[in-house]
PDB file with one MODEL, atoms N, CA, C and O in Angstrom:
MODEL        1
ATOM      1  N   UNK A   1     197.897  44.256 154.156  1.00  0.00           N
ATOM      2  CA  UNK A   1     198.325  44.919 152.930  1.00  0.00           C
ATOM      3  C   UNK A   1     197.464  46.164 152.718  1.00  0.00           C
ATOM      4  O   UNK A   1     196.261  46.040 152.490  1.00  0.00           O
ATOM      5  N   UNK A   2     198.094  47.443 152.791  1.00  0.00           N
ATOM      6  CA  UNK A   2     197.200  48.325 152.496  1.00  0.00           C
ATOM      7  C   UNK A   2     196.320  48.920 150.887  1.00  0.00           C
ATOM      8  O   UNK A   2     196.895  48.687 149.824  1.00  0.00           O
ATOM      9  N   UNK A   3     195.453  49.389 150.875  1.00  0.00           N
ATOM     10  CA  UNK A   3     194.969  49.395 149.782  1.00  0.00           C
ATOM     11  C   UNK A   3     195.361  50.378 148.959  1.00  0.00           C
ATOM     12  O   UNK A   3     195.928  51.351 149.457  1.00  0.00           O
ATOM     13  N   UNK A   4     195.103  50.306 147.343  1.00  0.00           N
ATOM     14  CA  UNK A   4     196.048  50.912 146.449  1.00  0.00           C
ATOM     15  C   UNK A   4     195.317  51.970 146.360  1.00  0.00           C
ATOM     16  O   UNK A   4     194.121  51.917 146.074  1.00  0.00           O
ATOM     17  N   UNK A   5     196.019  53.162 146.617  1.00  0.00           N
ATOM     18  CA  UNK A   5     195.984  54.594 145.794  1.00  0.00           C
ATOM     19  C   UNK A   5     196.278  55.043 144.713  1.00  0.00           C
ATOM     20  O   UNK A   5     197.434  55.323 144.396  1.00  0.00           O
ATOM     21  N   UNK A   6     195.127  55.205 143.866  1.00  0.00           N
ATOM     22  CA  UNK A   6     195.304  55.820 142.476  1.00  0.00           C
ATOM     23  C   UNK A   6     194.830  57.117 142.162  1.00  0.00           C
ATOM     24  O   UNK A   6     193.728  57.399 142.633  1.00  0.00           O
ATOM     25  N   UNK A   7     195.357  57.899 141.535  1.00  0.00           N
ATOM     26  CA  UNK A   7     195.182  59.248 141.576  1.00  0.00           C
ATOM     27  C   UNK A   7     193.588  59.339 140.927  1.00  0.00           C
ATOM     28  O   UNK A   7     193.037  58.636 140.080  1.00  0.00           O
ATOM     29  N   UNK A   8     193.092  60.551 141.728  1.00  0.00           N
ATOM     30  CA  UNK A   8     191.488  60.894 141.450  1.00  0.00           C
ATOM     31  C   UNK A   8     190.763  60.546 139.187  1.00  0.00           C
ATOM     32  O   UNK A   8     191.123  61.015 138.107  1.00  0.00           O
ATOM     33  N   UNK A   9     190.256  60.063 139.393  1.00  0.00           N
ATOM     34  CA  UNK A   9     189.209  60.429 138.199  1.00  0.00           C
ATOM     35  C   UNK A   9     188.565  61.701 138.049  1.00  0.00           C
ATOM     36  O   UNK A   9     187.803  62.217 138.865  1.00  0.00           O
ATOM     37  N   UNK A  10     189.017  62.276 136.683  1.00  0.00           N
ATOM     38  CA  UNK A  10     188.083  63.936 136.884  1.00  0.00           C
ATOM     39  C   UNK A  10     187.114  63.873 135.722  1.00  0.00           C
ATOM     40  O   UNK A  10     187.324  63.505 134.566  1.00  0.00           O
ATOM     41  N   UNK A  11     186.137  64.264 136.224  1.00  0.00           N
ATOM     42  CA  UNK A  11     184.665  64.425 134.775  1.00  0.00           C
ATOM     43  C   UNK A  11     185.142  65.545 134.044  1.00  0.00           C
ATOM     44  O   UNK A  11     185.184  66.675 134.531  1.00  0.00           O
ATOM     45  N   UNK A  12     185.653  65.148 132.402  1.00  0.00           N
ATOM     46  CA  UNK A  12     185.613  66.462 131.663  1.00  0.00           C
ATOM     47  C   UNK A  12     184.497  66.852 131.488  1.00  0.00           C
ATOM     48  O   UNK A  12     184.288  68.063 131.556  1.00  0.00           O
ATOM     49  N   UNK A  13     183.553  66.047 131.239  1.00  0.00           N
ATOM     50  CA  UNK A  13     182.032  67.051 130.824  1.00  0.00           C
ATOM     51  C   UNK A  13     181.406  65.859 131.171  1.00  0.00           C
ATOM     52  O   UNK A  13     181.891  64.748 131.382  1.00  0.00           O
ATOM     53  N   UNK A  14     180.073  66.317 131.206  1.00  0.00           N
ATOM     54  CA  UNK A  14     178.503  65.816 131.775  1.00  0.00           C
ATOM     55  C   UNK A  14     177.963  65.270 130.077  1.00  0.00           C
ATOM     56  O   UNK A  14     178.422  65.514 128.961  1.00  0.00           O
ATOM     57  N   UNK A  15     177.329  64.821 130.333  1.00  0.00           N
ATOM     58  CA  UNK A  15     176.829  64.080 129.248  1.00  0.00           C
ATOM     59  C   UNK A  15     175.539  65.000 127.936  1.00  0.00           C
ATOM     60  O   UNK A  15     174.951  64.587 126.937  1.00  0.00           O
ATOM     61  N   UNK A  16     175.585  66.432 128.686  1.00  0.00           N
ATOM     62  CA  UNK A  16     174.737  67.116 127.694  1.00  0.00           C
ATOM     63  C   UNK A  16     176.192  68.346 126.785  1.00  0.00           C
ATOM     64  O   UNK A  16     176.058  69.178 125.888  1.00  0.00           O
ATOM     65  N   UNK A  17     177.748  67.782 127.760  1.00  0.00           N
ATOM     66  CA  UNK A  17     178.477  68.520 126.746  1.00  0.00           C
ATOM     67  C   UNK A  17     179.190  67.611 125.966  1.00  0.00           C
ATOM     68  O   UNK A  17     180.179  68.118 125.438  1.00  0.00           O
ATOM     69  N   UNK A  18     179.007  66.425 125.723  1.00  0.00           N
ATOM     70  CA  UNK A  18     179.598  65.775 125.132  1.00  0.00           C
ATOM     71  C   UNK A  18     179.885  65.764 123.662  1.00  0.00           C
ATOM     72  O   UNK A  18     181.016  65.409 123.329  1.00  0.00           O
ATOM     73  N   UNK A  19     178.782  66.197 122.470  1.00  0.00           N
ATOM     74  CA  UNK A  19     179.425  66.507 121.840  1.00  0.00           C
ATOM     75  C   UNK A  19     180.049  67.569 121.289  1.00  0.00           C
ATOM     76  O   UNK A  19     180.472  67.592 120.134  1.00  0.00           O
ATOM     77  N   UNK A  20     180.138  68.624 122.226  1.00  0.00           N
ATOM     78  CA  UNK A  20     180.821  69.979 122.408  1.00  0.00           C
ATOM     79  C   UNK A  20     182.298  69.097 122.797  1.00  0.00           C
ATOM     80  O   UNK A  20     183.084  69.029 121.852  1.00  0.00           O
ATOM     81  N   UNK A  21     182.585  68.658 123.639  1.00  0.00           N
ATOM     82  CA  UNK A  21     183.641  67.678 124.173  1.00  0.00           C
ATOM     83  C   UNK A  21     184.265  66.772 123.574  1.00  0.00           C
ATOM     84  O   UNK A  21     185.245  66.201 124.053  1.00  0.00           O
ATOM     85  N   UNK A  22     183.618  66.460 122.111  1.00  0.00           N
ATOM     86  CA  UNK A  22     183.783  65.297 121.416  1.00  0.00           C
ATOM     87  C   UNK A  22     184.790  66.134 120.108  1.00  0.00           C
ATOM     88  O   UNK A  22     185.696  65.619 119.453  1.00  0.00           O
ATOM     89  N   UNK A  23     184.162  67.855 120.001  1.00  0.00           N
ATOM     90  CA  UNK A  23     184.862  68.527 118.629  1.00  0.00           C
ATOM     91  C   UNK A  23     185.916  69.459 119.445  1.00  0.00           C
ATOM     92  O   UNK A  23     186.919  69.970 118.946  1.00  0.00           O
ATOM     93  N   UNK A  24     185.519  69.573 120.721  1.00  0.00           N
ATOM     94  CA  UNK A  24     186.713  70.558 120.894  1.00  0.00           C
ATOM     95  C   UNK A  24     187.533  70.392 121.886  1.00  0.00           C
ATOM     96  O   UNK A  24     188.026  71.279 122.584  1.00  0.00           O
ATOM     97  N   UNK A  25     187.793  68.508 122.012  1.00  0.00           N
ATOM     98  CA  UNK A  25     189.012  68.539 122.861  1.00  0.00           C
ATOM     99  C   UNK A  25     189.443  66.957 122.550  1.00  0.00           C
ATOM    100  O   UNK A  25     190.545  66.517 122.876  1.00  0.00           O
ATOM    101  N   UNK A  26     188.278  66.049 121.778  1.00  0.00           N
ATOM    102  CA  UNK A  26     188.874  64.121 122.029  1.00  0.00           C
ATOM    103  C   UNK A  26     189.392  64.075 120.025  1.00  0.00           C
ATOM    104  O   UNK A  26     190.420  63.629 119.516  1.00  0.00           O
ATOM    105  N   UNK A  27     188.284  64.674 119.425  1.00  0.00           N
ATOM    106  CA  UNK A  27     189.112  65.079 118.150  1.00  0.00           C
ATOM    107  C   UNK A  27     189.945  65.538 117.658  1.00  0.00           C
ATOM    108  O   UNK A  27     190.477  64.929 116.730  1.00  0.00           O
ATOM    109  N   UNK A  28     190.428  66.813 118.058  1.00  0.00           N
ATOM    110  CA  UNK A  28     191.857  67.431 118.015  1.00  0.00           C
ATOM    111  C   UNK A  28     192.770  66.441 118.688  1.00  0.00           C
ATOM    112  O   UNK A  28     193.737  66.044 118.037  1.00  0.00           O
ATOM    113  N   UNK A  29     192.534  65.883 120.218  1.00  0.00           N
ATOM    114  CA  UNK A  29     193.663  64.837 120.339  1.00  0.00           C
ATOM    115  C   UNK A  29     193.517  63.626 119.412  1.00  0.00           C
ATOM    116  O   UNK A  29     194.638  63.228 119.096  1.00  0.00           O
ATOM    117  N   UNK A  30     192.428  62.819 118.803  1.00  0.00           N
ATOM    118  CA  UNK A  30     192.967  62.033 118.537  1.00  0.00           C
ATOM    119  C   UNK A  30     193.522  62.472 117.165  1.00  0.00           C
ATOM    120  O   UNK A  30     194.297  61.596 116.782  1.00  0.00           O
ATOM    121  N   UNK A  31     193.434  63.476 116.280  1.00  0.00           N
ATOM    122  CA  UNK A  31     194.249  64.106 115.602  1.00  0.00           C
ATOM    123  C   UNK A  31     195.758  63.865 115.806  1.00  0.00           C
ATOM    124  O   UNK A  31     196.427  63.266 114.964  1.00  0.00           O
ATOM    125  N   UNK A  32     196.152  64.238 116.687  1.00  0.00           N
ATOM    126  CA  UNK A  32     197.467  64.484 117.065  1.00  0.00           C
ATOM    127  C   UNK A  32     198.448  63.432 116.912  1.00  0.00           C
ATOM    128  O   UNK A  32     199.553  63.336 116.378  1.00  0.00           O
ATOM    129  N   UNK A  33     197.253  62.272 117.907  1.00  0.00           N
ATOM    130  CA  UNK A  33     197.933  60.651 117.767  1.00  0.00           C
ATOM    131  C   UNK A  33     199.059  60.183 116.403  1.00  0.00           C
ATOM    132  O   UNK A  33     198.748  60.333 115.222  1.00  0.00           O
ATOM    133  N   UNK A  34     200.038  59.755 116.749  1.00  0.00           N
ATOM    134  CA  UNK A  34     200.450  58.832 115.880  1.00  0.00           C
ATOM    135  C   UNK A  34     199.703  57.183 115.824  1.00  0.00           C
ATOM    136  O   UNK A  34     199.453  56.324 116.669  1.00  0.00           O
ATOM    137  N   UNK A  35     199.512  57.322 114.227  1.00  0.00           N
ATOM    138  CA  UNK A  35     198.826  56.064 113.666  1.00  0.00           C
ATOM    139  C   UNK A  35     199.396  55.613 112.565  1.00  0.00           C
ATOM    140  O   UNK A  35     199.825  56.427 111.746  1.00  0.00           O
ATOM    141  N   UNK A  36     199.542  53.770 112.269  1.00  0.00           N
ATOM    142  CA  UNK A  36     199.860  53.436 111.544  1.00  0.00           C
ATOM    143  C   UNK A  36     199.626  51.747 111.445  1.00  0.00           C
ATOM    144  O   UNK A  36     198.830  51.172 112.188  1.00  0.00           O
ATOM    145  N   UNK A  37     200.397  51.079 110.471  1.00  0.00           N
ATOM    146  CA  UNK A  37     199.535  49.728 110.352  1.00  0.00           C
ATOM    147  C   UNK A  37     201.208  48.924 110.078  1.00  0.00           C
ATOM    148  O   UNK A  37     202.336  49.414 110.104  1.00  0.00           O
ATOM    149  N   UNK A  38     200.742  47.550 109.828  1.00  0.00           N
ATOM    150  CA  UNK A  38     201.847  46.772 109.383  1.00  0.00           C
ATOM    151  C   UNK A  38     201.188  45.200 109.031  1.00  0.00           C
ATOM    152  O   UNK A  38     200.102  44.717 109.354  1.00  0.00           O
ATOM    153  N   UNK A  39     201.922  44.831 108.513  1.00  0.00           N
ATOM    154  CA  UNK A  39     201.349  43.407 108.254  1.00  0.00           C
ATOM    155  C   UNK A  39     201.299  42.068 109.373  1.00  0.00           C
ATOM    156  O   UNK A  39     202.236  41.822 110.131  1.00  0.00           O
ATOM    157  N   UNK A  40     200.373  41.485 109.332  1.00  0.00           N
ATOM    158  CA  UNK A  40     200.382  40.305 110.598  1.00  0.00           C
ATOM    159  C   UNK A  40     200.735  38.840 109.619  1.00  0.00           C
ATOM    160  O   UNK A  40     201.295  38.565 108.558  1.00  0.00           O
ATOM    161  N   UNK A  41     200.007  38.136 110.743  1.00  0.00           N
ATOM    162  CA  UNK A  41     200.069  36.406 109.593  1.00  0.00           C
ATOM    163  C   UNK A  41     199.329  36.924 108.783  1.00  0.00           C
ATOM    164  O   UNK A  41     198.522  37.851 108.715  1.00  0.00           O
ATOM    165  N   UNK A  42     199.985  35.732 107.847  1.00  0.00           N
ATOM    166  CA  UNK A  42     199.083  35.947 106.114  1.00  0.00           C
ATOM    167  C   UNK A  42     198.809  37.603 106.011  1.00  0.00           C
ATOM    168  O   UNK A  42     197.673  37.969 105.713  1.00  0.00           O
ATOM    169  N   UNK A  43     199.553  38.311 106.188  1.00  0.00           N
ATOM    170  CA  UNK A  43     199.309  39.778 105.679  1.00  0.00           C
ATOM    171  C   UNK A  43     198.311  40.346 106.508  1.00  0.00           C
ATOM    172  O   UNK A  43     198.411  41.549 106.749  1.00  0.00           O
ATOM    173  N   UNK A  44     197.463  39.769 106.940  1.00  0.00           N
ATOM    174  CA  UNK A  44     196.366  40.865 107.782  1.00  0.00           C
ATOM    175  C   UNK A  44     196.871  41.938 108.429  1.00  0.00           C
ATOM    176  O   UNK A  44     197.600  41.740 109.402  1.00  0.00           O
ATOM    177  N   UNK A  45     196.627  43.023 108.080  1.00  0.00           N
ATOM    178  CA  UNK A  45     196.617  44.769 108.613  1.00  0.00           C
ATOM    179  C   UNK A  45     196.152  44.614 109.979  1.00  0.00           C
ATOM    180  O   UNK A  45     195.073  44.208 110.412  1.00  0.00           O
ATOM    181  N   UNK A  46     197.522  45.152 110.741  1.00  0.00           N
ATOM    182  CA  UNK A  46     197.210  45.115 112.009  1.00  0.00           C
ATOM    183  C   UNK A  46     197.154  46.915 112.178  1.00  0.00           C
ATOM    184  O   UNK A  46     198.272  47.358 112.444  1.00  0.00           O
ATOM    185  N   UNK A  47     196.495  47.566 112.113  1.00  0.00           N
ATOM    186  CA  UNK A  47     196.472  49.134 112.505  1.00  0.00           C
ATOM    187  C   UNK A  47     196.818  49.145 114.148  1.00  0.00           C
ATOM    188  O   UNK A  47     196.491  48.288 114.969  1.00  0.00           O
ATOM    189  N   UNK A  48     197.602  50.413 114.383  1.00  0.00           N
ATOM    190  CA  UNK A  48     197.636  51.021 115.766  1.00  0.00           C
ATOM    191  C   UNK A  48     197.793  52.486 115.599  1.00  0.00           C
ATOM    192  O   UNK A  48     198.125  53.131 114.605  1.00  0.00           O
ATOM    193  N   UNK A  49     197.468  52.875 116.837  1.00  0.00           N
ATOM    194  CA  UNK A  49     197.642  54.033 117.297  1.00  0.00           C
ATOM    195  C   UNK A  49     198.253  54.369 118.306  1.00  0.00           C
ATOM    196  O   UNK A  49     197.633  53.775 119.188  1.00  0.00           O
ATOM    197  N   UNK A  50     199.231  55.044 118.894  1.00  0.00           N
ATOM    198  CA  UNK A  50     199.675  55.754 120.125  1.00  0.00           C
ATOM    199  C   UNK A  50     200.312  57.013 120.567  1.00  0.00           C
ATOM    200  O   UNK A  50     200.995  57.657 119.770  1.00  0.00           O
ATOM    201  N   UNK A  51     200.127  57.420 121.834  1.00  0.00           N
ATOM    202  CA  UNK A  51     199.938  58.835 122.203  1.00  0.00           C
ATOM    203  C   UNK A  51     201.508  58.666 122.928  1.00  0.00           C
ATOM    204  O   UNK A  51     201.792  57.643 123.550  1.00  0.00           O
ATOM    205  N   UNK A  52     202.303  59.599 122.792  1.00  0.00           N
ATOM    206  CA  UNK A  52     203.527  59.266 123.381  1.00  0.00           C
ATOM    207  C   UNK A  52     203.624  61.017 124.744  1.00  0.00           C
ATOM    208  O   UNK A  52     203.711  62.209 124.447  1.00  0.00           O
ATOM    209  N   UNK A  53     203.562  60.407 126.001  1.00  0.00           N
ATOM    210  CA  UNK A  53     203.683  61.455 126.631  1.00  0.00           C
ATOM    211  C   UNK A  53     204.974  61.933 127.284  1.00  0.00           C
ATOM    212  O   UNK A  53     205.560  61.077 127.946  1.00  0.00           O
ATOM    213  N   UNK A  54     205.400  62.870 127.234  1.00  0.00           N
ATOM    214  CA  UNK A  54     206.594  63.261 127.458  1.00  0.00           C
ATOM    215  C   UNK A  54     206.745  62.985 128.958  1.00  0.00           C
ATOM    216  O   UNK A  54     205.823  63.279 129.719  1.00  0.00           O
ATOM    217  N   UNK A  55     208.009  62.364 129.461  1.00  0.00           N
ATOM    218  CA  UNK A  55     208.804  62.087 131.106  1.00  0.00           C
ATOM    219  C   UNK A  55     208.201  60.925 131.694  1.00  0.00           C
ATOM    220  O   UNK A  55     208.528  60.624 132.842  1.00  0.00           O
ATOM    221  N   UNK A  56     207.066  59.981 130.841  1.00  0.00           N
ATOM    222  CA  UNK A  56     206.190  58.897 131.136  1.00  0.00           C
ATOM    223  C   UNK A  56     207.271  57.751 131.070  1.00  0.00           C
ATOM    224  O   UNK A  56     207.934  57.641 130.039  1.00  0.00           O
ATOM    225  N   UNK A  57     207.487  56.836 132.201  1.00  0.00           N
ATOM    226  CA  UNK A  57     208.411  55.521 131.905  1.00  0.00           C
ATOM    227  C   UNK A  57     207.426  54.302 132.112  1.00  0.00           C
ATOM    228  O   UNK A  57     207.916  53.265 132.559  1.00  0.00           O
ATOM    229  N   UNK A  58     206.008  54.349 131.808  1.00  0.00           N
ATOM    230  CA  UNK A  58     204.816  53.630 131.841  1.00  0.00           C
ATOM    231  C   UNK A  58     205.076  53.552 130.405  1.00  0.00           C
ATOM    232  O   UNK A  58     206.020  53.950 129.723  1.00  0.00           O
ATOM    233  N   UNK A  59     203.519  52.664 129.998  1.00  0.00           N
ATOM    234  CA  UNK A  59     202.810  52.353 129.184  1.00  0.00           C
ATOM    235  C   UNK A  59     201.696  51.556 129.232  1.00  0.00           C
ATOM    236  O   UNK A  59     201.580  50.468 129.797  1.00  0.00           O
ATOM    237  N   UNK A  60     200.691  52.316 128.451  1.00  0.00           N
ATOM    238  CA  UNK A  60     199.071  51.145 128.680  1.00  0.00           C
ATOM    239  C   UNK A  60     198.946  50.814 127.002  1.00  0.00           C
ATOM    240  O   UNK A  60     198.836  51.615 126.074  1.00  0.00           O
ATOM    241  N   UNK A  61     198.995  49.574 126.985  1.00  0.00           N
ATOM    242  CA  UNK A  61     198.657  48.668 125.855  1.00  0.00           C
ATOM    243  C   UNK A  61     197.181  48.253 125.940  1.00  0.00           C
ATOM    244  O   UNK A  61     196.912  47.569 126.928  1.00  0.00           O
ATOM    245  N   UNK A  62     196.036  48.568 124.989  1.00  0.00           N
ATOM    246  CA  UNK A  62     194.578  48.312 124.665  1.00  0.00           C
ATOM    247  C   UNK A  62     194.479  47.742 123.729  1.00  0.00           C
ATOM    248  O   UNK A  62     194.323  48.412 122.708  1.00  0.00           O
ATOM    249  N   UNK A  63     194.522  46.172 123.604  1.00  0.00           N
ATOM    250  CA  UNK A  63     193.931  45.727 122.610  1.00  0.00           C
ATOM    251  C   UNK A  63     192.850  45.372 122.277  1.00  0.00           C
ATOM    252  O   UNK A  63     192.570  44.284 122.781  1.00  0.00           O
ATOM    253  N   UNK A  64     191.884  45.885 121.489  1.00  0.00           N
ATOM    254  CA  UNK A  64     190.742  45.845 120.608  1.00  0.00           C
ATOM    255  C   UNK A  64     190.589  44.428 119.926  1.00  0.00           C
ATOM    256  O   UNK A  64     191.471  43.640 119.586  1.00  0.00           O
ATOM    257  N   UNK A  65     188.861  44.307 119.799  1.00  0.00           N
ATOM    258  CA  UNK A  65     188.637  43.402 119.305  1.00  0.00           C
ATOM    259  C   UNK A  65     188.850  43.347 117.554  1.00  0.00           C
ATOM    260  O   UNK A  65     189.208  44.307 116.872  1.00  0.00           O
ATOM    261  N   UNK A  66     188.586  42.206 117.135  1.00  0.00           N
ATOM    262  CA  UNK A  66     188.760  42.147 115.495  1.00  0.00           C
ATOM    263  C   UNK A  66     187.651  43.583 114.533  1.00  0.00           C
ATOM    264  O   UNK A  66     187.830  43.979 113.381  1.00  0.00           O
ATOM    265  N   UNK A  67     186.955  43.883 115.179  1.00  0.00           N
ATOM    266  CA  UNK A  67     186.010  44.703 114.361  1.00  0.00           C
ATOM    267  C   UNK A  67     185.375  45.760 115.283  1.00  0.00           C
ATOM    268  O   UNK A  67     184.199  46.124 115.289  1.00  0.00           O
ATOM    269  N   UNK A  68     186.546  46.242 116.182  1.00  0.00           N
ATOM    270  CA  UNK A  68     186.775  47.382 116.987  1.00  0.00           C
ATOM    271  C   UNK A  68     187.617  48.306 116.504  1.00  0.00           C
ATOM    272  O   UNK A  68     188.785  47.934 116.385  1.00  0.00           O
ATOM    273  N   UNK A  69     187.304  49.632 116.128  1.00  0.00           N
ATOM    274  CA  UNK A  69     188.006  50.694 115.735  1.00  0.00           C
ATOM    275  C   UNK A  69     188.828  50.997 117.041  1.00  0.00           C
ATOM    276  O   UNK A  69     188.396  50.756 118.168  1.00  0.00           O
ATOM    277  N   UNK A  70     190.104  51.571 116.765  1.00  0.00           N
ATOM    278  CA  UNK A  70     191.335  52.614 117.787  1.00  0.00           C
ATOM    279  C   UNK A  70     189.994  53.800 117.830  1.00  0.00           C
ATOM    280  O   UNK A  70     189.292  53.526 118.804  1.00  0.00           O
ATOM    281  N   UNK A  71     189.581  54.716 117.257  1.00  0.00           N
ATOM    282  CA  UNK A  71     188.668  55.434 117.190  1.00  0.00           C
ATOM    283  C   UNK A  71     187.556  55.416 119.114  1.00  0.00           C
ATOM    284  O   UNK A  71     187.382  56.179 120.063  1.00  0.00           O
ATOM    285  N   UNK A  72     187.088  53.891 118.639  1.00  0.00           N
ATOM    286  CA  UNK A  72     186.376  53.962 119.949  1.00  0.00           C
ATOM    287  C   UNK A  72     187.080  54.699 121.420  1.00  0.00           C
ATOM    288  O   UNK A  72     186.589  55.509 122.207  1.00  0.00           O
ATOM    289  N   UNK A  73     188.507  53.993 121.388  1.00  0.00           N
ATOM    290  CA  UNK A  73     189.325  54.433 122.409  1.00  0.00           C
ATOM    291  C   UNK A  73     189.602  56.128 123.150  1.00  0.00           C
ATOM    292  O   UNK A  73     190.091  56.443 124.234  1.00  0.00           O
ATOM    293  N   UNK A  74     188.993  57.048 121.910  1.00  0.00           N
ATOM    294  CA  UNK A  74     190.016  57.781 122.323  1.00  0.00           C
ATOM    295  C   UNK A  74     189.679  58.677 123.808  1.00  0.00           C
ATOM    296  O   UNK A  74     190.525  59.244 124.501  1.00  0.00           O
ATOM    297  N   UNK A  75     188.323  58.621 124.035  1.00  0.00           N
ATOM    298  CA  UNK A  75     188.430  59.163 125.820  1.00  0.00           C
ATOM    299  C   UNK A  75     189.282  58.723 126.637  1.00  0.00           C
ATOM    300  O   UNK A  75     189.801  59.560 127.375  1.00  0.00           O
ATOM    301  N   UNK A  76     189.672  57.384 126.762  1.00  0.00           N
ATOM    302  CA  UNK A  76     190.241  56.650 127.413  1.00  0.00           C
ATOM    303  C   UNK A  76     191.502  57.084 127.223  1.00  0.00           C
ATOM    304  O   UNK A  76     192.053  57.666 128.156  1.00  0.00           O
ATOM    305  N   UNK A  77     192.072  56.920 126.205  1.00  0.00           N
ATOM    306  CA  UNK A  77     193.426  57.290 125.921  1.00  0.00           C
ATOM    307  C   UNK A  77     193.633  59.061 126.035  1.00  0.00           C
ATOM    308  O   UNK A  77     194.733  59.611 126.086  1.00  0.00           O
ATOM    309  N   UNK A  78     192.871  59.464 126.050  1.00  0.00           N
ATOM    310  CA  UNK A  78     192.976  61.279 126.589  1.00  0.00           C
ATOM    311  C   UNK A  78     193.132  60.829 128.050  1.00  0.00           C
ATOM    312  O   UNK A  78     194.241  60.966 128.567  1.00  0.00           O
ATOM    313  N   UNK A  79     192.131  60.310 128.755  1.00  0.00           N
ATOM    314  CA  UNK A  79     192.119  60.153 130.558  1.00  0.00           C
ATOM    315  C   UNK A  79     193.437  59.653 130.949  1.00  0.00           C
ATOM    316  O   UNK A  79     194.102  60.036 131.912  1.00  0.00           O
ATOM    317  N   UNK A  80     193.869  58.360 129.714  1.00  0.00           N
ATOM    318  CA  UNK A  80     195.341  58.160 130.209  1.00  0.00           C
ATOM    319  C   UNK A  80     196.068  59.012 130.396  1.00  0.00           C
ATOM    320  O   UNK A  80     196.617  59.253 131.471  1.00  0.00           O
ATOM    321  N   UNK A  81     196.198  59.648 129.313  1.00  0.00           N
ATOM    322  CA  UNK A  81     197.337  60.411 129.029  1.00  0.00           C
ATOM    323  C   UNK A  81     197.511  61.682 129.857  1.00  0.00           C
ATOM    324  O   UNK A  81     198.593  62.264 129.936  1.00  0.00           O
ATOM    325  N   UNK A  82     196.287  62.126 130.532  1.00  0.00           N
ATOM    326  CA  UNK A  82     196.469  63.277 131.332  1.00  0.00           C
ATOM    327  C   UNK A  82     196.533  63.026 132.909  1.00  0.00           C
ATOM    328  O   UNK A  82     196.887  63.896 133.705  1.00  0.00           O
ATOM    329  N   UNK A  83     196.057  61.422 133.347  1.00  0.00           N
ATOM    330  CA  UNK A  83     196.391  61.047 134.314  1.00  0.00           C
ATOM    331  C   UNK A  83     197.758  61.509 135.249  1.00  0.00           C
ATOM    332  O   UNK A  83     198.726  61.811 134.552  1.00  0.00           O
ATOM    333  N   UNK A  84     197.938  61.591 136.519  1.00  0.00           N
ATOM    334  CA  UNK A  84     198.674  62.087 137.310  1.00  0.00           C
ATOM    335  C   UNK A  84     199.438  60.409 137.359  1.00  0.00           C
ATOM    336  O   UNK A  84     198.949  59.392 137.849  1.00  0.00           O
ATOM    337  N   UNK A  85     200.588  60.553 136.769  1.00  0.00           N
ATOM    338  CA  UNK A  85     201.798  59.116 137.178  1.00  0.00           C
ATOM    339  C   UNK A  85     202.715  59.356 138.349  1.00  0.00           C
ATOM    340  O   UNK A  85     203.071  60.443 138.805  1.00  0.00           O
ATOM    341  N   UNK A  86     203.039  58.124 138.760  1.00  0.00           N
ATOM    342  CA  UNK A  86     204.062  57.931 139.489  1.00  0.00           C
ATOM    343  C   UNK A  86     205.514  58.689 139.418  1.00  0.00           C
ATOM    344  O   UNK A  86     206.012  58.439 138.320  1.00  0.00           O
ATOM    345  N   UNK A  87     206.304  59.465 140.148  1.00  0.00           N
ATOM    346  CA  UNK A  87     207.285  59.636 139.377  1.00  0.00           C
ATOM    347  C   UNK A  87     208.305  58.224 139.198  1.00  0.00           C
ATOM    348  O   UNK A  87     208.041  57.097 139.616  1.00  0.00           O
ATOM    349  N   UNK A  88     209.552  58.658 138.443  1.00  0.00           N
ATOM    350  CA  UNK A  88     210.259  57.396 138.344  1.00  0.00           C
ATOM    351  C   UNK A  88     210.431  56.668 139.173  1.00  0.00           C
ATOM    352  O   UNK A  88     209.966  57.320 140.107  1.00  0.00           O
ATOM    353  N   UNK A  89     210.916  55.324 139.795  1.00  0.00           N
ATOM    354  CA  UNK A  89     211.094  54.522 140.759  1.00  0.00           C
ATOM    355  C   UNK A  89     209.993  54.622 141.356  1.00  0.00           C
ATOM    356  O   UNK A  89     209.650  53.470 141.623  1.00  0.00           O
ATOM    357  N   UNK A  90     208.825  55.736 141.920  1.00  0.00           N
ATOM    358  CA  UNK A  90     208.158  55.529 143.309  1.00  0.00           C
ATOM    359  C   UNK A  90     206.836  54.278 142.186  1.00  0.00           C
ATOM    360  O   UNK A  90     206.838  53.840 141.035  1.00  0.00           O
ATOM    361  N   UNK A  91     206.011  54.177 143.263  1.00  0.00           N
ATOM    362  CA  UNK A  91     204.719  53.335 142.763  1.00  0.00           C
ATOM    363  C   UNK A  91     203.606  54.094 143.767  1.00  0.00           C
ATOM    364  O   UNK A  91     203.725  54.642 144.863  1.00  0.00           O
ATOM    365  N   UNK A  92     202.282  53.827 142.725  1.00  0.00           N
ATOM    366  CA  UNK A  92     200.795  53.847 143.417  1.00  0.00           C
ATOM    367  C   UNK A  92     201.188  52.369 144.611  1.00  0.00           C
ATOM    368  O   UNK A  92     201.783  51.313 144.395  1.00  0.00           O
ATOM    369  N   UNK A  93     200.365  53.074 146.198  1.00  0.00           N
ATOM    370  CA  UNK A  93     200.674  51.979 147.386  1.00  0.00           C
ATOM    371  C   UNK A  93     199.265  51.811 147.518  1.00  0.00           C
ATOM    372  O   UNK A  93     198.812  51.024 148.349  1.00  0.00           O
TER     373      UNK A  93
ENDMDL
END
């Protein structure tokens, strides 16, 4: 079975631009995000957030712990979202 190819990881910034990186590119996106909440059992507020990318027939679902902010997420969900996908039908081999 050959091993899986996934498209490269790229470093947006080094760790002395981070919070240069943090106001002028993971804040404005998570700005952008659609966010919102709804009720669970017994009413508990379930909040979410998601980034909807245009021609994407994926999706990555992150669920957080009980007293984990969407907030923490949002590098991750930028790296998703700019990630190189599959086109339709093909797959990472």
């Amino acid at each position: 079975m050959p091993e899986p190819i996934y498209p490269a990881i790229q470093q947006h910034c080094n760790e002395s631009q981070l919070a240069e990186h943090w106001s002028d590119v993971l804040l404005p996106f998570w700005r952008q995000l659609q966010h919102g909440q709804f009720s669970g059992v017994a009413g508990v507020p379930i909040h979410y957030s998601y980034c909807h990318t245009p021609g994407a027939d994926v999706a990555w679902v992150i669920s957080s712990g009980r007293i984990e902010t969407a907030i923490k997420y949002t590098e991750l969900i930028y790296e998703l979202s700019q990630a190189a996908l599959p086109a339709k039908g093909e797959q990472y081999v």
